[in-house]
N, C-alpha and C positions, 0 to 999 in steps of 0.2 A: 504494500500500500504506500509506503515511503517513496516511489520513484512516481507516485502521481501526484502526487504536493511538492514536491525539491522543484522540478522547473517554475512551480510559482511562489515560491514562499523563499524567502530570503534567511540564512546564517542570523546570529546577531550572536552577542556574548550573552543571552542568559539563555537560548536555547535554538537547538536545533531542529532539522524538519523531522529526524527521527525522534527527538522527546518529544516535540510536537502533538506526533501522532502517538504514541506512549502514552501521552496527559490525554491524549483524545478517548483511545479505548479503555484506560482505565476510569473513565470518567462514566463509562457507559457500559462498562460489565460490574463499578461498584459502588455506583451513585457515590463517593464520598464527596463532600466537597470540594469545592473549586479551590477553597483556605487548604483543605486537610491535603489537596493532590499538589500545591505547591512545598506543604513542608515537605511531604517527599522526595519531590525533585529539588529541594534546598535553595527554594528561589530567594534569595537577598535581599529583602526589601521590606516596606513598612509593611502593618498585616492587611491595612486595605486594599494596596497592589500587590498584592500576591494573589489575591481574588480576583481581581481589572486584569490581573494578566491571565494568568490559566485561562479565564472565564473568554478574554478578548482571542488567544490562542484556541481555543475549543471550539468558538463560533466563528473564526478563517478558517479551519482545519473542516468544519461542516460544510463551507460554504464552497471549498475547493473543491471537496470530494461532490458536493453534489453537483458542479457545474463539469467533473469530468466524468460519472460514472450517469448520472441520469443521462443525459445527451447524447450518450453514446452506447447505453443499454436501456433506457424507455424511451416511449412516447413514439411517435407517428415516424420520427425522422432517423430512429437508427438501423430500418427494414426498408431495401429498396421494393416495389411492389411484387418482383417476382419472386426476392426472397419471401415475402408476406404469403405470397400464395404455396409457393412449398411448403410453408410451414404450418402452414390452415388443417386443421382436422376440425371434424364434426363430432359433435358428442350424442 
C-alpha cells in the first residue's frame, strides 16, 4: 500500500509515507486515539498536535488512497464496455 501514497505524499522529519500508513491502519484495526497513536510513534510535540497531526496525517492518507484505489477499481470508468460485458452474469 506504501508505493500508492510515496509519489504523493512528501518525506518530512517527523514522518514518513511508510509510518504514514502504519498510523493509518493502526488507527482502523484499533480505534485508539489519534493522542494515544502519536505517543507510539513518539511524535514531539505539545499534546494538542500530536492529535492535529496523526488526525491531519490519517485524513491525507484517506484521501490519497481513495483518489487512487476508487478510480481505478469503482465506478463507471474503470470497465471499458466490452470488459463490462465479459464480465456481466445473470443471477
Amino acid at each position: 500500500m506504501t508505493p500508492l501514497v510515496e509519489s504523493r505524499m512528501h518525506s518530512s522529519k517527523h514522518r514518513t509515507p511508510f509510518e504514514a500508513m502504519c498510523q493509518f491502519w493502526i488507527k482502523l484495526k484499533t480505534n485508539l486515539s489519534f493522542r494515544q497513536i502519536g505517543t507510539l510513534f513518539k511524535v514531539s510535540t505539545s499534546e494538542e498536535s500530536i492529535r492535529r497531526r496523526i488526525e491531519d496525517t490519517f485524513h491525507a492518507i484517506t484521501i490519497y488512497l481513495n483518489d487512487v484505489l476508487v478510480s481505478s477499481n469503482l465506478g463507471l470508468n474503470h470497465l471499458t464496455r466490452t470488459e463490462a460485458l465479459s464480465h456481466h452474469t445473470t443471477y
